[in-house]
C-alpha positions, 0 to 999 in steps of 0.5 A: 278138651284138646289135651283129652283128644291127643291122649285118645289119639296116642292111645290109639297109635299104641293099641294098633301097633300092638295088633299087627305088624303093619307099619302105618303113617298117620296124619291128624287135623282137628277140625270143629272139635272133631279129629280126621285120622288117614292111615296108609300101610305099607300095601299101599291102602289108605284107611281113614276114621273120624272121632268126634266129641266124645264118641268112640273112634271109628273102625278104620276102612279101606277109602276105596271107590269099587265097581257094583254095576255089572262087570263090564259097564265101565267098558262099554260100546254104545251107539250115538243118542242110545243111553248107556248101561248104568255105571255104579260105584260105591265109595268109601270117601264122603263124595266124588267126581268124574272127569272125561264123560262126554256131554249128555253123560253124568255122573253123580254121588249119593250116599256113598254111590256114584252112578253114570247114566245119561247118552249122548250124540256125540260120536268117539272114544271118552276115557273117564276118571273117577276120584274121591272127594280126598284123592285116597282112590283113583278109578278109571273107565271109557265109554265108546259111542259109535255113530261116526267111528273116531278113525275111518276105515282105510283104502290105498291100492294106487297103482296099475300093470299091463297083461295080455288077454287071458293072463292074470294080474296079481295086485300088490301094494295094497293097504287096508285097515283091519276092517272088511275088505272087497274087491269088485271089477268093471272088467269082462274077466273076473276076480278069480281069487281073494276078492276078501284080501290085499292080494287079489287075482284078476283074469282078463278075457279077450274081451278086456283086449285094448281096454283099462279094468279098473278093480275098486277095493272098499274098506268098510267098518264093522258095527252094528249103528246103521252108520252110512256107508258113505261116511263108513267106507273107504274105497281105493282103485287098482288099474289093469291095463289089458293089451290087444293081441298082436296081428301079422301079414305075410307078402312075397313068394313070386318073383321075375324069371332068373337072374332077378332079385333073390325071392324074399317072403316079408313078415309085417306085426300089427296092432301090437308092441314092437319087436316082433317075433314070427314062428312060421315052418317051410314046407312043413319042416321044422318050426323057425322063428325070426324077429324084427330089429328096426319097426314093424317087419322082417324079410326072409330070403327064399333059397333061390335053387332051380326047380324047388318049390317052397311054401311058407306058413306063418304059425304065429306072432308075438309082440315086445309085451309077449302077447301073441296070436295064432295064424294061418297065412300061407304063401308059395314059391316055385324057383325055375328059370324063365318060370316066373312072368310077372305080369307087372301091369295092373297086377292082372296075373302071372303064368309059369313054367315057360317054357312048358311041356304039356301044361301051365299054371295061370295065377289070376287076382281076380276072374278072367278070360284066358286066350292062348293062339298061335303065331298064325293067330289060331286060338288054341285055348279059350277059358274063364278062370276064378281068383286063384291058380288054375292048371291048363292043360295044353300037352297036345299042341304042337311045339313052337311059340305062342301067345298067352292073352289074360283079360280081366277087371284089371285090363289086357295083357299078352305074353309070349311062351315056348311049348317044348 
């Protein structure tokens, strides 16, 4: 029987190299009186045929596993617990078997199909593999369930910057992964460009002056398996420190009689970052900056020249951070000798010229009584004035010498003056 069964084999070699130029290599094993015939050409396709007792030998075939299911089902996304579409193959092999599918999915051969079906609770990406029962076919596959994603969405945006209000802040830094991103903001201003993107653009308000926004960027994962957002989101923080507006104080402008301290006006920045800058004009002329060198304030001499008047405006103030504010103080000066008596007591008032021709100007702090007599003692002028300066006229007194008397809040105080 054994001798009849190598003639037949030998027969068939002869007959199959004579049908085509393929060139084959052949392994034979006799297994209960039963011959395995495994053929590989040079394509790289291995062909097998069984002969048993005294049967005709098989016509050779491919051993191939190929997918029957629908095109796609070995490449499938399904949610957690929600069954897959059946996977089918036919096999060309007598059995097989997968590796790599997740508990609750199995895979099963039965007359030359192999079927995947089942679901499962367990959450990722499963690569799988199907191999016949002798190795000669090697099919691959993965099934994606999708209840908690295998890698979380990604959020990093740690950083912050300073602005002045009403200036924009573009965040830069930022990192994401390739899922949906928005930006939100706790701030009076708004998000005013690419909320959707890494490189937003926040517009503060004065509103936001002295105050931390904080803009909060979420990174949330597309899919369609009601996963909370808790577990499907990632969130990351950006600061945007917005400063106060600067302020500034202007002092000085009246000053003792000649021969004493040269008039200065005295800018003083608040509420900011030093150095300071002060933009201010003289007599409406041409504008005119100045800054600190040393803390908060800086002093400018006023051009001691007799009979001038100057009077100083401050435009506006800016701080080290370049954030600024307009202004509209104002102070004047009048140069004059013996034209300046500061009364220094209490600050009660301040009277000039003197001496006068037909009139005076009485700087008061506060409402007051105004006296003015003669050396005899003759009261000559008795009025109240308001806060402020107030013109008297006096042109039809005599000349000679007499005696000014302001009273108010602040006490009494009496100067002497010469009528021209």
């Amino acid at each position: 029987m054994k001798k009849y069964t190598l003639l037949l084999l030998l027969f068939f070699v002869l007959k199959l190299s004579a049908q085509t130029a393929t060139n084959y290599k052949f392994g034979t094993g006799l297994v209960n009186n039963s011959v395995s015939l495994k053929a590989l050409d040079t394509a790289g396709n291995k062909w097998g045929g069984i002969h048993r007792g005294n049967s005709n030998l098989s016509t050779l075939s491919p051993c191939q596993i190929l997918l029957t299911s629908a095109v796609g089902t070995d490449s499938q996304n399904v949610c957690a617990s929600s069954p897959i579409t059946k996977i089918t193959y036919s096999v060309s092999d007598s059995s097989a078997t997968v590796t790599g599918l997740p508990t609750g999915i199995n895979g099963v051969y039965n007359a030359n199909i192999f079927t995947i079906t089942g679901s499962s609770t367990l959450s990722g990406v499963f690569n799988y593999t199907v191999v016949s029962s002798v190795n000669c076919s090697v099919v691959k596959g993965y099934i994606s369930n999708g209840k908690i994603p295998l890698v979380l969405p990604i959020a990093t945006a740690g950083g912050s910057q300073s602005i002045c209000p009403t200036a924009t802040a573009t965040i830069s830094g930022a990192s994401a992964s390739n899922d949906s991103i928005l930006w939100t903001e706790n701030g009076s201003g708004n998000i005013t460009f690419g909320a959707k993107t890494l490189t937003p653009i926040y517009t503060a308000t004065i509103a936001d002056a002295g105050k931390s926004v904080i803009l909060t960027m979420r990174v949330s994962r597309n899919n369609s398996c009601n996963i909370p957002t808790s577990v499907d989101t990632a969130i990351a923080t950006y600061t945007v420190n917005v400063n106060a507006n600067p302020t500034a104080t202007m002092s000085g402008g009246v000053y003792d009689s000649l021969g004493s301290t040269l008039p200065k006006i005295i800018f003083v920045g608040h509420g900011g970052t030093a150095p300071y800058k002060f933009i201010y004009f003289v007599n409406h002329g041409l504008i005119q900056k100045t800054d600190t060198v040393v803390g908060d304030s800086v002093i400018i001499k006023i051009p001691f020249k007799i009979g001038n008047s100057y009077a100083y405006k401050l435009r506006k103030v800016q701080d080290g951070k370049e954030c600024y504010s307009f202004k509209t103080d104002s102070i004047s000066c009048v140069v004059d000798p013996l034209s300046i008596n500061k009364f220094t007591k209490n600050n009660i008032g301040e009277f000039f010229p003197n001496p006068f021709n037909d009139h005076i100007n009485v700087i008061s702090y506060t409402s007051s009584l105004i006296k003015i007599t003669d050396i005899t003692g003759k009261e000559v002028y008795n009025n109240k004035v308001n806060l402020g300066t107030t013109l008297i006229e006096i042109g039809n007194i005599n000349s000679g010498i007499y005696f000014i008397t302001i009273t108010n809040n602040q006490g009494t105080i009496t100067k002497k003056m010469i009528k021209n």
